[in-house]
Biopython code that builds the backbone (N, CA, C, O; Angstrom):
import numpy as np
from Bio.PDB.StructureBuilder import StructureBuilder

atoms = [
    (1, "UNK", "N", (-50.888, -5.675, 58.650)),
    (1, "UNK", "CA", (-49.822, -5.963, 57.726)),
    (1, "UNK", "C", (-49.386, -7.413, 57.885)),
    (1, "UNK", "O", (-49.452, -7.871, 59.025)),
    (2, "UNK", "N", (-48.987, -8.137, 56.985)),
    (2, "UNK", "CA", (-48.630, -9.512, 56.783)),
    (2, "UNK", "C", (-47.363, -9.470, 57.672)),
    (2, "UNK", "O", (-46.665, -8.457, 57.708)),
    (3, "UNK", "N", (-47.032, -10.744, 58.493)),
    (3, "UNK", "CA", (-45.548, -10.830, 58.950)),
    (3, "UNK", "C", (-44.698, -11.362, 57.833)),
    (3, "UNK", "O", (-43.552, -10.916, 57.773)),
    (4, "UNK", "N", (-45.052, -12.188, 56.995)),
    (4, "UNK", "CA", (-44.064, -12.700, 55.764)),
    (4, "UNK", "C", (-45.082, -12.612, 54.432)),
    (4, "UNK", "O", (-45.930, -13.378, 53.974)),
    (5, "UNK", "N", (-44.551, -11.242, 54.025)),
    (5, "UNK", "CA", (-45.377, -10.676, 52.547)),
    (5, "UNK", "C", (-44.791, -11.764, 51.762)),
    (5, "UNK", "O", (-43.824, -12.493, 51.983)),
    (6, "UNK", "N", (-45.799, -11.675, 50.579)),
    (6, "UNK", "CA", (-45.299, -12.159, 49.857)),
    (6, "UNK", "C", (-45.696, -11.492, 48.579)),
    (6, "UNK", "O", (-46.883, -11.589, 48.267)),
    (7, "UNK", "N", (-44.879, -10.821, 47.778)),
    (7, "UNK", "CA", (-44.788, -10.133, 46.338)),
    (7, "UNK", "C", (-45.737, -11.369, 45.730)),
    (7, "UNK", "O", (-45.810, -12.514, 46.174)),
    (8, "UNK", "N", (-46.305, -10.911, 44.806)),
    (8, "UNK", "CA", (-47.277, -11.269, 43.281)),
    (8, "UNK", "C", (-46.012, -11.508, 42.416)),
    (8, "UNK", "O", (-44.838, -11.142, 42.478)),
    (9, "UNK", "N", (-46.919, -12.452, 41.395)),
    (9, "UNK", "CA", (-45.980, -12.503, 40.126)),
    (9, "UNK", "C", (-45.927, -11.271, 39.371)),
    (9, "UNK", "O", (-46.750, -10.811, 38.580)),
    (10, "UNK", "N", (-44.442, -10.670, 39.883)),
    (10, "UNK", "CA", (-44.590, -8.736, 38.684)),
    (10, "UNK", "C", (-43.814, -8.991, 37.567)),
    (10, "UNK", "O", (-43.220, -10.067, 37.505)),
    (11, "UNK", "N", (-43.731, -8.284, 36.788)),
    (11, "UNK", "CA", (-42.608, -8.067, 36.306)),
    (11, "UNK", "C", (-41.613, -6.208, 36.080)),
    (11, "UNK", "O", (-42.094, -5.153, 35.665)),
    (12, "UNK", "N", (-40.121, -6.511, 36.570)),
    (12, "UNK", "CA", (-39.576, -5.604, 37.385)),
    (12, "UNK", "C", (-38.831, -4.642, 36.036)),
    (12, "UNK", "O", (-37.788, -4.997, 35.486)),
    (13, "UNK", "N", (-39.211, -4.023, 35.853)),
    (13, "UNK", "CA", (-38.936, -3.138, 34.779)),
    (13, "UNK", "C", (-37.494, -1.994, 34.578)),
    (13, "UNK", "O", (-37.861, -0.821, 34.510)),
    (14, "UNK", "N", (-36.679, -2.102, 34.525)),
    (14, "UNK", "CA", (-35.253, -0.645, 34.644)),
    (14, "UNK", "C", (-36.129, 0.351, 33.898)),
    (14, "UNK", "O", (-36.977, 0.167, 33.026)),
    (15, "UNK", "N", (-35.628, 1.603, 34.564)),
    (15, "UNK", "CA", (-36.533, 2.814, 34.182)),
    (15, "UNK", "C", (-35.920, 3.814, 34.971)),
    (15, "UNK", "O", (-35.919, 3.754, 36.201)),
    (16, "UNK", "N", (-35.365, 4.789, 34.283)),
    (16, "UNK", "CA", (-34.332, 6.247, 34.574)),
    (16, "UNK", "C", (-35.450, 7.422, 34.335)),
    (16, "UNK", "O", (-36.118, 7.490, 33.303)),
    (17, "UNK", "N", (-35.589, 8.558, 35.696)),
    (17, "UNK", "CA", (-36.253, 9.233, 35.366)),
    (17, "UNK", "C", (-35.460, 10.784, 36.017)),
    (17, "UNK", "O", (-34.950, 10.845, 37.136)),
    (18, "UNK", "N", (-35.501, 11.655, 35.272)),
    (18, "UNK", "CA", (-34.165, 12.392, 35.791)),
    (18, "UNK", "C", (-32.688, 12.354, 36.101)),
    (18, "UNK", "O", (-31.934, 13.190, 36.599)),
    (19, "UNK", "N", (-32.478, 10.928, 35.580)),
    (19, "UNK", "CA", (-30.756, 10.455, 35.599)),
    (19, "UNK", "C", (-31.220, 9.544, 37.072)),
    (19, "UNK", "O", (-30.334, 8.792, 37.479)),
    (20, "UNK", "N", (-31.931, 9.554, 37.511)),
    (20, "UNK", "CA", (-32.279, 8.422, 38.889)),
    (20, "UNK", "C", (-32.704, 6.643, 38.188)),
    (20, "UNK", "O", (-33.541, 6.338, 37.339)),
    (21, "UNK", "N", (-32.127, 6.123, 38.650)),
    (21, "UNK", "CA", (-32.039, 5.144, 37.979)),
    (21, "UNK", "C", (-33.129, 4.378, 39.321)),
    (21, "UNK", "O", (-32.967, 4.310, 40.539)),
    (22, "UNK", "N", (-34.518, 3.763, 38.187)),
    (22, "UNK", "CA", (-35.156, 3.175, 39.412)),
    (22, "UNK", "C", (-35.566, 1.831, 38.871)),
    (22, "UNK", "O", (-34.873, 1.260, 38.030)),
    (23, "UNK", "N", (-37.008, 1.169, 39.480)),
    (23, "UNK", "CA", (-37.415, -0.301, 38.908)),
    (23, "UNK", "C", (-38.315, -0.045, 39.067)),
    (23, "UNK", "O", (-38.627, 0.520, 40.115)),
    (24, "UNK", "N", (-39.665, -0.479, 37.602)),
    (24, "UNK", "CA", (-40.598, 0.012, 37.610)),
    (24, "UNK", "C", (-41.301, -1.748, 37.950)),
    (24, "UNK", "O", (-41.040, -2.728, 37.253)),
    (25, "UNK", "N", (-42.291, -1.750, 39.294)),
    (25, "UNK", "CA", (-42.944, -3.085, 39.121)),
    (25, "UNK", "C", (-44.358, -3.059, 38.850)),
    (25, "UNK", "O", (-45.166, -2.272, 39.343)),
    (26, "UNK", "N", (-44.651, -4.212, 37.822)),
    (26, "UNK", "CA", (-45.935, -3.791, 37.538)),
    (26, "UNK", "C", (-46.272, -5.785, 37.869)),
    (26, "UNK", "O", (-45.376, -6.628, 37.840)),
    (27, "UNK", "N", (-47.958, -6.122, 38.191)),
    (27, "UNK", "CA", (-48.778, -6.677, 38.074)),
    (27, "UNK", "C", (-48.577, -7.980, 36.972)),
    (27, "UNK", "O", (-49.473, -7.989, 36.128)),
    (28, "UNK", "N", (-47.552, -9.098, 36.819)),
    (28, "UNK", "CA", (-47.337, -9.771, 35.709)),
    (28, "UNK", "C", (-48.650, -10.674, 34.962)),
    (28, "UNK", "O", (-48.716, -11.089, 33.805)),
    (29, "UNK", "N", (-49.726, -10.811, 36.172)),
    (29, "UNK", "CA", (-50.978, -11.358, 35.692)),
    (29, "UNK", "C", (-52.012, -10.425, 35.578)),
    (29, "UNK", "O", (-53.186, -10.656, 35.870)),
    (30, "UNK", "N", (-51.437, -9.046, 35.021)),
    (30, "UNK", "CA", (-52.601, -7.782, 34.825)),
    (30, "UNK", "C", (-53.741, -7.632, 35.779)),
    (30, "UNK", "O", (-54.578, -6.854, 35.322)),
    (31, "UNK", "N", (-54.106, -8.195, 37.141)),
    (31, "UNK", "CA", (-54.740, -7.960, 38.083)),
    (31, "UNK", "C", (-54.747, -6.617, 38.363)),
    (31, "UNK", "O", (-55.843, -6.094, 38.162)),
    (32, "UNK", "N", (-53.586, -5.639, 38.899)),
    (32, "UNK", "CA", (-53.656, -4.648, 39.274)),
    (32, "UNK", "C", (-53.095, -3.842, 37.750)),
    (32, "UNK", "O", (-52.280, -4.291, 36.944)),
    (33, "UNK", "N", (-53.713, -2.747, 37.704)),
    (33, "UNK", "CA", (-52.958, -2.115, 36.964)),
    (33, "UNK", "C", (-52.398, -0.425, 37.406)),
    (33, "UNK", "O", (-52.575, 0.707, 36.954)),
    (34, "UNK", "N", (-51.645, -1.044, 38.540)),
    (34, "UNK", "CA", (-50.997, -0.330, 39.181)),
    (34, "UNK", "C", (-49.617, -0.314, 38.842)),
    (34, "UNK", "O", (-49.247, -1.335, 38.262)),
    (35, "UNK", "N", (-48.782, 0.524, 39.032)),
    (35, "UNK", "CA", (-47.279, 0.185, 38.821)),
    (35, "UNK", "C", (-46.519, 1.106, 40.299)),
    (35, "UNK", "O", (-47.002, 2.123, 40.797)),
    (36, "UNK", "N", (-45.717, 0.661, 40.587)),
    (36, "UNK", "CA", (-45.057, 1.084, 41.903)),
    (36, "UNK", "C", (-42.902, 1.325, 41.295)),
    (36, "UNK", "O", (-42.026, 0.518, 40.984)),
    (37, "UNK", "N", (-42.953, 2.802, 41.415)),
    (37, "UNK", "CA", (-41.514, 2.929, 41.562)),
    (37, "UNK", "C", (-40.139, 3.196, 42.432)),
    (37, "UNK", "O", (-39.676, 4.149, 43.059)),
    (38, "UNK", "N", (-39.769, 1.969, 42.164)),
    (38, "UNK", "CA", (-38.854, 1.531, 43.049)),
    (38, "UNK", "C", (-36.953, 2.208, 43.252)),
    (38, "UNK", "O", (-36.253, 1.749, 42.350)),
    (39, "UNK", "N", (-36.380, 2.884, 43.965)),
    (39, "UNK", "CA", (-34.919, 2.691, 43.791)),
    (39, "UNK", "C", (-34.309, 1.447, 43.916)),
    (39, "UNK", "O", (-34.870, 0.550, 44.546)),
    (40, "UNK", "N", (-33.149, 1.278, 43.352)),
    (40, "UNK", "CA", (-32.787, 0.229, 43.885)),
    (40, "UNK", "C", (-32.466, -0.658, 44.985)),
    (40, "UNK", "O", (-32.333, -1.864, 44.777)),
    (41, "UNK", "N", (-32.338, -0.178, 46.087)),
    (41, "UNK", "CA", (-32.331, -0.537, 47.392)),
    (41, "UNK", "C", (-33.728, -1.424, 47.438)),
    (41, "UNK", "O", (-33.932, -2.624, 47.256)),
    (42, "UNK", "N", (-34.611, -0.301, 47.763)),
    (42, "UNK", "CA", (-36.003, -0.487, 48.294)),
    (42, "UNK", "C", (-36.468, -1.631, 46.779)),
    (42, "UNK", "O", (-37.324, -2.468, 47.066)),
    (43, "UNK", "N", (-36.032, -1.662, 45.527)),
    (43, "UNK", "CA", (-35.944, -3.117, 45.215)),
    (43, "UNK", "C", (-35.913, -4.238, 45.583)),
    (43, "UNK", "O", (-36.758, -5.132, 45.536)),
    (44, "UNK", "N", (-34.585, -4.186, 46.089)),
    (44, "UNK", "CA", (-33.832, -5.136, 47.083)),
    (44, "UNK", "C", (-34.606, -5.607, 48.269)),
    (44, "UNK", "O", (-34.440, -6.668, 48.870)),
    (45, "UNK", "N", (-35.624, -4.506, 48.562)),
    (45, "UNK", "CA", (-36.072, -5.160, 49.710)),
    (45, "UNK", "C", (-37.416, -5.733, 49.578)),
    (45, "UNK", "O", (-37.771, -6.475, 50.494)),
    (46, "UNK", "N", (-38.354, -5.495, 48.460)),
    (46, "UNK", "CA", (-39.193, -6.056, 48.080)),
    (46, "UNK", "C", (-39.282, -7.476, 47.549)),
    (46, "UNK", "O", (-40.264, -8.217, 47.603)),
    (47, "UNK", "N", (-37.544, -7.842, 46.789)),
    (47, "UNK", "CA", (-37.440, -8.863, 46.528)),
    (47, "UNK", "C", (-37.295, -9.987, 47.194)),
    (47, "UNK", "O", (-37.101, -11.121, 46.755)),
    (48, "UNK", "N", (-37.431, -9.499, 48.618)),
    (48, "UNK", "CA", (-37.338, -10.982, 49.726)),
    (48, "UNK", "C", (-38.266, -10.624, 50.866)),
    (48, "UNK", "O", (-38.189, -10.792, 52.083)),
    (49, "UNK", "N", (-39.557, -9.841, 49.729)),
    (49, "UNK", "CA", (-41.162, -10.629, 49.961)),
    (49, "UNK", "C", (-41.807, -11.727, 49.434)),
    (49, "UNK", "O", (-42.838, -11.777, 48.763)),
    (50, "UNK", "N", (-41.237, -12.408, 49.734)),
    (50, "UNK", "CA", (-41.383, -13.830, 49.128)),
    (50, "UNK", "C", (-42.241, -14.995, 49.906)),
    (50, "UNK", "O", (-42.473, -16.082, 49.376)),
    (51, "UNK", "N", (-42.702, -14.629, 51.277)),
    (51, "UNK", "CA", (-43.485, -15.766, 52.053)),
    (51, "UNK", "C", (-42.908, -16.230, 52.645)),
    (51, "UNK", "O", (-43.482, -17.151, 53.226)),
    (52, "UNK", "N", (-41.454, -16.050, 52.995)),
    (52, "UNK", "CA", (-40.707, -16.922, 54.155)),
    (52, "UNK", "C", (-40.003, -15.599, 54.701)),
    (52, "UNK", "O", (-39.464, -16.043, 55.715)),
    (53, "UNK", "N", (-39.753, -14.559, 54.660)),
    (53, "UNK", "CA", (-38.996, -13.654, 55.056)),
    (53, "UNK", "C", (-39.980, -12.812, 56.202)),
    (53, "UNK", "O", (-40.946, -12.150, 55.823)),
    (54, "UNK", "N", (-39.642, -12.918, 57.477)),
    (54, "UNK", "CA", (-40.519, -11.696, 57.910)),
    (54, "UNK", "C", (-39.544, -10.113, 58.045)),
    (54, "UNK", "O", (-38.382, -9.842, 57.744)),
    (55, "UNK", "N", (-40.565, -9.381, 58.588)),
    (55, "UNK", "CA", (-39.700, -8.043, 58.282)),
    (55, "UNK", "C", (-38.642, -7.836, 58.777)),
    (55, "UNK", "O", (-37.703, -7.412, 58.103)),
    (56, "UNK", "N", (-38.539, -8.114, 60.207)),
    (56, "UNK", "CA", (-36.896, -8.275, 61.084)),
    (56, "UNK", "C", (-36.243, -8.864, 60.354)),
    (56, "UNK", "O", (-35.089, -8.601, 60.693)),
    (57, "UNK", "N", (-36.214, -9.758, 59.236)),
    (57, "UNK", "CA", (-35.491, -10.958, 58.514)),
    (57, "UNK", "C", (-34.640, -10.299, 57.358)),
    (57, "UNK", "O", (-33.457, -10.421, 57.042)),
    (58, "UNK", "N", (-35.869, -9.426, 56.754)),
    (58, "UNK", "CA", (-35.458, -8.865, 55.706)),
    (58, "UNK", "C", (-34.484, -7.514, 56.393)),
    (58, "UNK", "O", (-33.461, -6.963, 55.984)),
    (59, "UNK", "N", (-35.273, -7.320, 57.516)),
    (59, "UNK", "CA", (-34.003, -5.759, 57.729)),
    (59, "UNK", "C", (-32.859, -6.182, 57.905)),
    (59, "UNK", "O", (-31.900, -5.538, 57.481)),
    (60, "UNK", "N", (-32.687, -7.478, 58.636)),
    (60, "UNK", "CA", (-31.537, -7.940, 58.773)),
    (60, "UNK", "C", (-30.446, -8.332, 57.339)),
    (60, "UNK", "O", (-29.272, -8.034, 57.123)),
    (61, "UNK", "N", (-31.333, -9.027, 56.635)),
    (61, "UNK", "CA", (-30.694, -9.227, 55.184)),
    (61, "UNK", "C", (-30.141, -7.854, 54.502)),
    (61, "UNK", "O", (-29.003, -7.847, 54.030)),
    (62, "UNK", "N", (-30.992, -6.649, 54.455)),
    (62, "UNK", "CA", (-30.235, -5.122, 53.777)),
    (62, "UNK", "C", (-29.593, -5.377, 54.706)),
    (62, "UNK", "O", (-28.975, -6.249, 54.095)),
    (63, "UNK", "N", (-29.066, -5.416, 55.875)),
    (63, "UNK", "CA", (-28.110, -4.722, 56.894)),
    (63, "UNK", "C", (-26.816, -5.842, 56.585)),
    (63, "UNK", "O", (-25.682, -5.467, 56.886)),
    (64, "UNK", "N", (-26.996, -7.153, 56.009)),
    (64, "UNK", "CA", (-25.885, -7.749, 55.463)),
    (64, "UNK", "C", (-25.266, -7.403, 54.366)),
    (64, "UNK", "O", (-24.053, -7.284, 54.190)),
    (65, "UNK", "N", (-26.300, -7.213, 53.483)),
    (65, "UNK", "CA", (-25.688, -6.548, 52.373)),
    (65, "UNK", "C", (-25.306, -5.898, 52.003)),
    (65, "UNK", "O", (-24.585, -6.001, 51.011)),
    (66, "UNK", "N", (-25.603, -4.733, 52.659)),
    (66, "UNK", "CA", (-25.281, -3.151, 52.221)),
    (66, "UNK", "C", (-24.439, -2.443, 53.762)),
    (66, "UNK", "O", (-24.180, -1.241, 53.800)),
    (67, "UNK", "N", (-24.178, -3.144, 54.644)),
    (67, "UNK", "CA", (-23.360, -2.661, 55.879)),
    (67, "UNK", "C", (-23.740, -1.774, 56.435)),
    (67, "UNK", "O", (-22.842, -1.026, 56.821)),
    (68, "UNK", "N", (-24.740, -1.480, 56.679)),
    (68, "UNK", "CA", (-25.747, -0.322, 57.364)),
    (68, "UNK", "C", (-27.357, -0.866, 57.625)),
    (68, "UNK", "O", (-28.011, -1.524, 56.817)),
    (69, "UNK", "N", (-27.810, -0.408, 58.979)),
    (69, "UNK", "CA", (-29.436, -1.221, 59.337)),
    (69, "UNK", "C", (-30.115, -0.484, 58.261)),
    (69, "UNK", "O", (-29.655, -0.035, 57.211)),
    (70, "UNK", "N", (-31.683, -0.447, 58.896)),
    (70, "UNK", "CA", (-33.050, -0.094, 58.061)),
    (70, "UNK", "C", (-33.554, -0.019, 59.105)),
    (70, "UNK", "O", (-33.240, -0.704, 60.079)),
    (71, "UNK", "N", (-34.617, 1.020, 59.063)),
    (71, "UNK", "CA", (-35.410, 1.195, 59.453)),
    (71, "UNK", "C", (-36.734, 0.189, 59.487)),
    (71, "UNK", "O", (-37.000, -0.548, 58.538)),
    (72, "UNK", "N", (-37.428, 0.245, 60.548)),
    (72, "UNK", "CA", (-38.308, -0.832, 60.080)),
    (72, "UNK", "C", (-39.298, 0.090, 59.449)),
    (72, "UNK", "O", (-39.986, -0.094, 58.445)),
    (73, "UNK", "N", (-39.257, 0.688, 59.911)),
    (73, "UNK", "CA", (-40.568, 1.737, 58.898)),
    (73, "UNK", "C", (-40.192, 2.187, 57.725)),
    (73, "UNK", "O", (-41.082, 2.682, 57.033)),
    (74, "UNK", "N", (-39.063, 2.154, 57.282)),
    (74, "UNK", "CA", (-38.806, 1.976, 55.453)),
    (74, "UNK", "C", (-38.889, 0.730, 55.159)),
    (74, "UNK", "O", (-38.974, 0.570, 53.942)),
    (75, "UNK", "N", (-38.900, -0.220, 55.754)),
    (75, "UNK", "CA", (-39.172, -1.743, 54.519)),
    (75, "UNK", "C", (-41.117, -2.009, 55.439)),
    (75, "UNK", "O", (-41.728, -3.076, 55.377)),
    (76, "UNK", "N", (-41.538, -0.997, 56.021)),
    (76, "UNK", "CA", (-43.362, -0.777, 55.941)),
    (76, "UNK", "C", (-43.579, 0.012, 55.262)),
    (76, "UNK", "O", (-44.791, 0.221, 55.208)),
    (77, "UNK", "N", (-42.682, 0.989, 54.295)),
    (77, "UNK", "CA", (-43.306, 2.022, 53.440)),
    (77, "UNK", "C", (-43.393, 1.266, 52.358)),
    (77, "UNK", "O", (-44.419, 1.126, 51.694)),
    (78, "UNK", "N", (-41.870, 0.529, 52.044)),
    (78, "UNK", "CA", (-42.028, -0.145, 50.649)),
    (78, "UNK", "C", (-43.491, -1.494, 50.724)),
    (78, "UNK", "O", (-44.309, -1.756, 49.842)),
    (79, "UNK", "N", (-43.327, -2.170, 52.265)),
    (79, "UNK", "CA", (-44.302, -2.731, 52.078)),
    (79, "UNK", "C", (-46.464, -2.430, 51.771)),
    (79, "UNK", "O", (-47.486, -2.988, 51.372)),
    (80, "UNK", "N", (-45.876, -1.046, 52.385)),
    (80, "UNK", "CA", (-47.250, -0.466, 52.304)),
    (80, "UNK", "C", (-47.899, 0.158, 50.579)),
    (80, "UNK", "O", (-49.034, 0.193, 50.104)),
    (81, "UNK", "N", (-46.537, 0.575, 50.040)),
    (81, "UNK", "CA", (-46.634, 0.975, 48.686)),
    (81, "UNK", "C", (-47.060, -0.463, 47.989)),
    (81, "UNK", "O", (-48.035, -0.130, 47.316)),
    (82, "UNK", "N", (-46.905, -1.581, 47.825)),
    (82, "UNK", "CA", (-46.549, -2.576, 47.170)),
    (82, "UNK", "C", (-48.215, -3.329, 47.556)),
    (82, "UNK", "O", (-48.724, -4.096, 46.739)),
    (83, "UNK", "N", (-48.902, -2.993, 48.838)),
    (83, "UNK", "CA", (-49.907, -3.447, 48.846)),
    (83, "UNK", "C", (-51.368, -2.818, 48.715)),
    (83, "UNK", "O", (-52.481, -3.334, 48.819)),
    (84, "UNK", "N", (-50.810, -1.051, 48.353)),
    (84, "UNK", "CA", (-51.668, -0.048, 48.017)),
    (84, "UNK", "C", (-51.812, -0.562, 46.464)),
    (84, "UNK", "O", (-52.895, -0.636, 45.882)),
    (85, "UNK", "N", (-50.644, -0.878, 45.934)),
    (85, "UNK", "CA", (-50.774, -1.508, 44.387)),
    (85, "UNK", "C", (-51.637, -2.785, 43.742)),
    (85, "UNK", "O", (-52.042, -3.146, 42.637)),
    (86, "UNK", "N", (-51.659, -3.196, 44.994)),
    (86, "UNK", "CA", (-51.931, -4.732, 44.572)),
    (86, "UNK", "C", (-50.960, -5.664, 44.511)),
    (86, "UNK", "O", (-51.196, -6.560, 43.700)),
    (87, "UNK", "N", (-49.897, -5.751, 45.131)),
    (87, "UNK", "CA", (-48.773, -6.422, 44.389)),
    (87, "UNK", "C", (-48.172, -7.428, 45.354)),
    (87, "UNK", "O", (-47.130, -8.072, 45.239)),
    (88, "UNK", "N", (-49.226, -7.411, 46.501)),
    (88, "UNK", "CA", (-49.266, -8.127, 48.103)),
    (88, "UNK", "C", (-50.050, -9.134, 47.465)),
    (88, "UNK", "O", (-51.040, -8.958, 46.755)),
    (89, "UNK", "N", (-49.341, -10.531, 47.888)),
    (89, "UNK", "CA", (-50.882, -11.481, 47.629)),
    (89, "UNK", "C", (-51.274, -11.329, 49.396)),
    (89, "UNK", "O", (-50.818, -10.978, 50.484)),
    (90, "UNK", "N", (-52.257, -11.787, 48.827)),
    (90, "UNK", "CA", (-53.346, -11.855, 50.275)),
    (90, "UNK", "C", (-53.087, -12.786, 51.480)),
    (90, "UNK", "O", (-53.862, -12.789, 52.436)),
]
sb = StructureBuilder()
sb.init_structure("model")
sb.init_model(0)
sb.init_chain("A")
sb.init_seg("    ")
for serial, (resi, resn, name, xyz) in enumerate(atoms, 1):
    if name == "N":
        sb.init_residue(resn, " ", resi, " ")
    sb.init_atom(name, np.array(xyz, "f"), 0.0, 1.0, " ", f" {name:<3s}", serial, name[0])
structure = sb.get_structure()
């Protein structure tokens, strides 16, 4: 696994499925045509896969924002979903 992922150019879609309000990300240069659905949180945490964030960085960032830690193995699920997609650059 990468220490500082870095998300692909997606584009992040709003999308309610059962009254669950989630974010649909898909592939913005049609490479993958995968799509990965997101809650909003685990949004949040994909969005600061950006190439400078490593994962302690980012757990630390949800744990500022939202006043409660993370698991590191929930921001490796979202990261693992996101690179089963394609949506990891390399």
């Amino acid at each position: 696994m990468n220490d500082k992922p870095k998300l692909r150019p997606i584009k992040a879609i709003p999308f309610s499925s059962g009254g669950e309000r989630l974010v649909c990300l898909r592939d913005g240069s049609g490479a993958s045509k995968k799509t990965v659905l997101l809650p909003p949180r685990a949004f949040m945490i994909a969005a600061l896969f950006d190439g400078e964030h490593t994962l302690d960085e980012i757990r630390a960032e949800y744990a500022a924002r939202f006043g409660e830690p993370i698991l590191a193995e929930t921001v490796q699920d979202v990261l693992r979903q996101l690179e089963e997609a394609r949506l990891i650059e390399d």
